[in-house]
Residue, then its C-alpha position, 0 to 999 in steps of 0.5 A: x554500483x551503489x555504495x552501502x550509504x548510497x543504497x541505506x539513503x536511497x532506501x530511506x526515501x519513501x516515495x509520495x504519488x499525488x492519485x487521482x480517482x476516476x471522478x477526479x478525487x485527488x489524495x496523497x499516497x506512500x509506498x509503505x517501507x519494508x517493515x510496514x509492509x511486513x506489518x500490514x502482511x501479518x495484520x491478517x494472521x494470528x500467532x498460529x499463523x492462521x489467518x484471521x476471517x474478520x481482519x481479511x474481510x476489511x483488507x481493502x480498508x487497512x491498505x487504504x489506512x495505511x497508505x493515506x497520508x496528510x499534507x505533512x506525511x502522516x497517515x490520514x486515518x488511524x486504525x481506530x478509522x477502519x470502521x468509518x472507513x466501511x461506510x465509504x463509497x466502494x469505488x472510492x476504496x477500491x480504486x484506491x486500493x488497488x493504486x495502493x496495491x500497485x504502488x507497494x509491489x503488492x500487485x502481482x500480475x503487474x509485477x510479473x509481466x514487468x519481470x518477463x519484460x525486463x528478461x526480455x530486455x536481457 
């Protein structure tokens, strides 16, 4: 069983995946933490907790934004990056994207038949 500082250092890691795309294009993605998460989350909502049309329309692009990183760990592209990011090739984004979705536990069907395999196991 893990002690708190085993679980508070263990925690901290942010885990770092060399992806490579269908034709070869290879890129560093991180999993976001916590409250990254909770940030790109409510990125799509407004103080009414509406959510925001425009801002969904480009959700493909702001997971891809905030997951890139650089040879040093910092993100790639800055929100100021999402238009020019719209001009990207569609393939690239999506397969990208959906990494990014899996790798964050944004991708529900994955994470679901994963449950039922782990109660199957128990």
């Amino acid at each position: 069983m893990a002690t708190k500082q085993e679980f508070l250092e263990r925690a901290r890691q942010k885990k770092v995946v060399e992806f490579t795309t269908s034709d070869g294009f290879k890129c560093n993605v991180m999993r976001m933490s916590d409250r990254e998460l909770a940030e790109y989350e409510l990125y799509f909502l407004d103080e009414n907790q509406e959510v925001i049309v425009e801002r969904l329309k480009e959700s493909r692009r702001v997971l891809v934004q905030r997951c890139i990183i650089d040879e040093s760990g910092k993100q790639m592209f800055s929100e100021s990056d999402l238009e020019m990011l719209a001009e990207s090739d569609c393939l690239l984004i999506k397969e990208i994207h959906d990494f990014c979705r899996q790798l964050c536990g944004l991708d529900k069907k994955k994470d679901k038949s994963k449950e039922e395999e782990e109660t199957r196991k128990n």
